[in-house]
C-alpha positions in Angstrom: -13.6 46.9 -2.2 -16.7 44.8 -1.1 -15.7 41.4 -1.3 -18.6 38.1 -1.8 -17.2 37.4 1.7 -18.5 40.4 3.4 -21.6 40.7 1.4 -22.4 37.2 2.3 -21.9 37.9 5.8 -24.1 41.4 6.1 -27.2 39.6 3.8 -27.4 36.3 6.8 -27.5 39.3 9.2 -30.8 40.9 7.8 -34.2 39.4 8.7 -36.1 36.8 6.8 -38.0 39.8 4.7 -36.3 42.8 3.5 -36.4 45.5 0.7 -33.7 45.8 -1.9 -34.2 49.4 -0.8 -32.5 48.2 2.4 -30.2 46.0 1.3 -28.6 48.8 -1.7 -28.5 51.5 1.5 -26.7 48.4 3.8 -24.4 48.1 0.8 -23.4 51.7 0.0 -22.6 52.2 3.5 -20.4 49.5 3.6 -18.4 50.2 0.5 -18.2 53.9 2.2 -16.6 52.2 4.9 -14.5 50.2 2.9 -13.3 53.0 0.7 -12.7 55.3 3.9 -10.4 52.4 5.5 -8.4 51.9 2.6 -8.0 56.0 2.2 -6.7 56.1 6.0 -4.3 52.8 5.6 -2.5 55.2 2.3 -2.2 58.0 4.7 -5.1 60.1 2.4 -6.5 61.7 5.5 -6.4 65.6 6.7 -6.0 66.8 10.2 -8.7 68.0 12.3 -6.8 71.4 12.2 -6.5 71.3 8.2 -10.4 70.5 8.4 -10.8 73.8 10.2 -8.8 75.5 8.3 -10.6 74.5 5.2 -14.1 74.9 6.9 -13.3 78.7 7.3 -12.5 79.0 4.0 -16.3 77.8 2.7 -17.6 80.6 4.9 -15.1 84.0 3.7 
């Protein structure tokens, strides 16, 4: 989850003048990040190998 912290810390890194078109696409990304972290830290991940595996099956 995004916390004030981090939000804080990723608006002082933008210039002086941006669009809140910017700021929501700086934003999504991060909470992307976020949620993929916590995903990996619960052990919610797939192998490369079960990737491929699945990949093949989109194209039978």
């Amino acid at each position: 989850m995004l916390t004030k912290t981090k939000l804080i810390e990723q608006i002082e890194e933008f210039p002086e003048e941006f669009s809140i078109d910017e700021l929501v696409d700086k934003l999504i990304l991060i909470s992307k990040i976020e949620n993929g972290n916590v995903q990996s830290e619960n052990g919610m991940t797939i192998t490369e190998d079960d990737l491929d595996e699945e990949i093949e099956k989109w194209f039978e």
